[in-house]
Residue frames as qw, qx, qy, qz and C-alpha x, y, z in Angstrom:
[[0.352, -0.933, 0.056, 0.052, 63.25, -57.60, 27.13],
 [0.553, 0.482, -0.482, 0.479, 66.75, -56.50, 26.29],
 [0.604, -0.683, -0.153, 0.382, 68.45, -56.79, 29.85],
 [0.027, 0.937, -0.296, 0.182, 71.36, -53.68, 30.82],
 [0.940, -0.199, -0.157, 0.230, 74.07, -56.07, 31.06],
 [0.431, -0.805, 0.306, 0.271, 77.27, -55.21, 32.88],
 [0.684, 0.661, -0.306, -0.044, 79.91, -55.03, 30.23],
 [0.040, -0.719, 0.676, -0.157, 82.60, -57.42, 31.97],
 [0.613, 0.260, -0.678, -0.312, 83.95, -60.45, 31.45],
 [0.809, -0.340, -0.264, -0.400, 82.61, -63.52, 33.38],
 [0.096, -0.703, 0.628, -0.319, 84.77, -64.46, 36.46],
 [0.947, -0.247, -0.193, -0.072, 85.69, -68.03, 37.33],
 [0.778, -0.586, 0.142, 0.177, 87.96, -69.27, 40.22],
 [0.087, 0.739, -0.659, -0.112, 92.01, -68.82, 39.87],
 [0.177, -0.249, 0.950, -0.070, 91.92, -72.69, 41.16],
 [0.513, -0.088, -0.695, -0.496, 89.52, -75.22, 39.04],
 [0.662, -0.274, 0.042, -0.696, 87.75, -76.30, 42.14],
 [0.631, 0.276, -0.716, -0.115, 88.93, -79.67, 42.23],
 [0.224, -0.187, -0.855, 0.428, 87.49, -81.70, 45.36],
 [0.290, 0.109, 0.336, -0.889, 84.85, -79.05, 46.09],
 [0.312, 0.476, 0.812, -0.133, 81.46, -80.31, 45.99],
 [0.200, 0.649, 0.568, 0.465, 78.85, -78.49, 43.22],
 [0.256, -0.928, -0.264, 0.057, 77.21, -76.09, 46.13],
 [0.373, -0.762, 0.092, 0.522, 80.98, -74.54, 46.99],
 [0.639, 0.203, 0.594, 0.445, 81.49, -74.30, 43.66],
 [0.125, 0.614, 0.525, 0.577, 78.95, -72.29, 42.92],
 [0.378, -0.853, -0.149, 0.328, 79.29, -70.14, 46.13],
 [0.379, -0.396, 0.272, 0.791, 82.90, -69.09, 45.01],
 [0.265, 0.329, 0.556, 0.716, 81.66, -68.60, 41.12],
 [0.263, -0.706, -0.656, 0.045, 78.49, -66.60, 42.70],
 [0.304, -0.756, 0.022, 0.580, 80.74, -64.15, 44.99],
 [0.414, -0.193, 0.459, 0.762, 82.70, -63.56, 41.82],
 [0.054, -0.127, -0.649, -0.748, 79.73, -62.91, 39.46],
 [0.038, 0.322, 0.768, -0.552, 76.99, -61.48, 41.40],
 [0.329, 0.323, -0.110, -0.881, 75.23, -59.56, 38.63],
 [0.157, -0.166, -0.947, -0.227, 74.65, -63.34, 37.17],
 [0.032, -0.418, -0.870, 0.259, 71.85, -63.61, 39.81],
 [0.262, 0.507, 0.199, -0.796, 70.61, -59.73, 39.75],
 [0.455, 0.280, -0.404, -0.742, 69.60, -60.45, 35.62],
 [0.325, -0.370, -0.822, -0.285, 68.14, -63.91, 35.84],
 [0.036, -0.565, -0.652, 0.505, 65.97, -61.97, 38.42],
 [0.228, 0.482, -0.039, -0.845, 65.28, -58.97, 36.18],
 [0.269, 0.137, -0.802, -0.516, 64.50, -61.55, 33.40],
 [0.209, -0.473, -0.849, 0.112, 61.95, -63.85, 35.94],
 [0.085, 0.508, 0.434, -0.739, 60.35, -60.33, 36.69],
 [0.316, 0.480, -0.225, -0.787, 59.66, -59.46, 32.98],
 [0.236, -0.098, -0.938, -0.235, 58.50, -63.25, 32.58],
 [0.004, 0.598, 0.777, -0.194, 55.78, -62.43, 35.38],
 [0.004, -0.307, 0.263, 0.914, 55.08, -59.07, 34.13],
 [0.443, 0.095, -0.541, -0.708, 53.76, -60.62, 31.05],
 [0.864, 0.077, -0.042, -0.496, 51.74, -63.17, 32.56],
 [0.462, 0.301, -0.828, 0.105, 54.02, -66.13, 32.73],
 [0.870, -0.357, -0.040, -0.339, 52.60, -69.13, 34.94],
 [0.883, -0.239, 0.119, 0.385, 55.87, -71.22, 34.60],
 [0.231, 0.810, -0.538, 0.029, 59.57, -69.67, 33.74],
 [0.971, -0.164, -0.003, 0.173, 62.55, -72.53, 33.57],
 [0.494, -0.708, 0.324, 0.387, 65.87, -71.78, 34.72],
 [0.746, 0.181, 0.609, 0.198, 66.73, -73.01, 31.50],
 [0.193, 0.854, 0.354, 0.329, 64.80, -70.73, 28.99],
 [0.275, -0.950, 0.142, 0.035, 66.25, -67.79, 31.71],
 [0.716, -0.444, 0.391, 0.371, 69.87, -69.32, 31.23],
 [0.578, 0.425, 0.525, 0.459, 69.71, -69.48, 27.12],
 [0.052, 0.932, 0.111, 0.342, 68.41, -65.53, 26.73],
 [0.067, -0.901, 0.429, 0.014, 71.55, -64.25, 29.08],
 [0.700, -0.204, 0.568, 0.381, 73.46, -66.39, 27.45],
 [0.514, 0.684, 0.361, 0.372, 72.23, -64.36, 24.28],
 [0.164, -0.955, -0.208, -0.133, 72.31, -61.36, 25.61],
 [0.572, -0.678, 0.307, 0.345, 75.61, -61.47, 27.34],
 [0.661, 0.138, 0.549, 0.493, 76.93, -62.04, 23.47],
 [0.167, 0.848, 0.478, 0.155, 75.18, -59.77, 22.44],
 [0.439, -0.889, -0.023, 0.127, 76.37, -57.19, 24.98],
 [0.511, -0.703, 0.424, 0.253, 79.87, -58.43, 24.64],
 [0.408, 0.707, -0.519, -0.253, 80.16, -58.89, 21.04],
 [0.899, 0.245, -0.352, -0.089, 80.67, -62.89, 21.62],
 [0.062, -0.376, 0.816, -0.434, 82.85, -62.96, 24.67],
 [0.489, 0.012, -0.865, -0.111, 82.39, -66.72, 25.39],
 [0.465, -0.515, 0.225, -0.685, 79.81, -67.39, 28.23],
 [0.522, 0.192, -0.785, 0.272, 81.05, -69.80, 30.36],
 [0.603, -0.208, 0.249, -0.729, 78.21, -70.53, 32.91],
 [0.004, -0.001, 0.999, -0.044, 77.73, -74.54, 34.52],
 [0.565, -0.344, -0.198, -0.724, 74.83, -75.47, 33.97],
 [0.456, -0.334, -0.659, 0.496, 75.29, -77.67, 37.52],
 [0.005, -0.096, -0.456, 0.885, 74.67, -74.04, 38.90],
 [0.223, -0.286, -0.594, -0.718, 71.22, -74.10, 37.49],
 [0.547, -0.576, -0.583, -0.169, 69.49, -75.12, 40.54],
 [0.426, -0.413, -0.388, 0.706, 71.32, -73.12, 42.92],
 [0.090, 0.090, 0.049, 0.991, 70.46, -70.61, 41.15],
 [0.494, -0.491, -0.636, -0.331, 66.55, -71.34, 41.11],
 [0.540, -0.326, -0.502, 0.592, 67.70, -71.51, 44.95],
 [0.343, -0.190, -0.295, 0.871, 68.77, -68.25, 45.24],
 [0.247, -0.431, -0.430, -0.754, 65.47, -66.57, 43.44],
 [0.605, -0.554, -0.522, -0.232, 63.28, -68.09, 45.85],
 [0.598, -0.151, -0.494, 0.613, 64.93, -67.15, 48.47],
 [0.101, -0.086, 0.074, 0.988, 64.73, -63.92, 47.39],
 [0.611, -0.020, -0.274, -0.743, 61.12, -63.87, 45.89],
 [0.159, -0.005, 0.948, -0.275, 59.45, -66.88, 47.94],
 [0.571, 0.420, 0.422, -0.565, 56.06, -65.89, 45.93],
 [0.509, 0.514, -0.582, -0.371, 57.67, -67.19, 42.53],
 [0.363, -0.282, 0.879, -0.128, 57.59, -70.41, 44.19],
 [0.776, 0.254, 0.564, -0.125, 54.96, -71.79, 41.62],
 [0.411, 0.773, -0.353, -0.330, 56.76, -70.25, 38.65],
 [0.070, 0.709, -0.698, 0.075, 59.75, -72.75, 39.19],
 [0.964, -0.087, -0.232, -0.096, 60.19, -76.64, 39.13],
 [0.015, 0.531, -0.823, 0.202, 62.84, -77.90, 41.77],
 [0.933, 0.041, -0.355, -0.037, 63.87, -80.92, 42.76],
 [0.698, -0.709, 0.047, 0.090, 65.51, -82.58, 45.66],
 [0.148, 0.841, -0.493, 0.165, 68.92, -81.96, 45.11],
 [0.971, -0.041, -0.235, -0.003, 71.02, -85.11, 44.84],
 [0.803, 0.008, -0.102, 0.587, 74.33, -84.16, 45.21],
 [0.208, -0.901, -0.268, 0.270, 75.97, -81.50, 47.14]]
C-alpha cells in the first residue's frame, strides 16, 4: 500500500528537550506531527485488511520511513525510535481491538 503522505517536512521541537523525560518528548514531537500517527494507522489497517495476525511497530516505522522518502524525494526522516512504543500506545487507544496485533511491554522509563 502506497500511503497519501502529507508533503511537509517533519517537525521537531525549537528546544532539544533536554531534561524532559521520553513520554513529554514525544507529546511535544506528536502535537507537532500529528499525521505521523494518522499513517502508521492507515498502514496497521491495510496490515489487517490482508490478514495480518501480528504487525510490529517496527516493520510500520521502516515502510513510512520509505515512503516519506519516497514522497519527499529523500527529505531526511528524523523519527526516535524511543517514540516507538508510545506510539503502539496511541493505536490502541484508538483501536483497542488491535490489541493482539501488537507486542508491548511494561514501559521502563518515563
Amino acid at each position: 500500500m502506497q500511503l497519501e503522505l502529507p508533503i511537509v517536512p517533519i517537525r521537531h521541537p525549537d528546544a532539544p528537550g533536554d531534561g524532559l523525560s521520553i513520554q513529554e518528548r514525544f507529546e511535544v514531537f506528536h502535537q507537532l506531527n500529528p499525521w505521523i500517527l494518522e499513517q502508521l494507522e492507515a498502514l496497521t489497517v491495510d496490515c489487517v485488511d490482508r490478514g495480518l495476525k501480528r504487525v510490529g511497530i517496527g516493520m510500520l516505522f521502516e515502510v513510512l520511513r520509505w515512503q516519506y522518502g519516497q514522497a519527499t524525494r529523500g527529505e531526511p526522516w528524523r523519527l526516535n525510535n524511543d517514540f516507538r512504543s508510545r506510539y503502539v500506545r496511541e493505536l490502541l487507544d484508538l483501536h483497542p481491538e488491535w490489541s493482539p496485533l501488537f507486542e508491548t511491554r511494561k514501559i521502563r522509563t518515563s
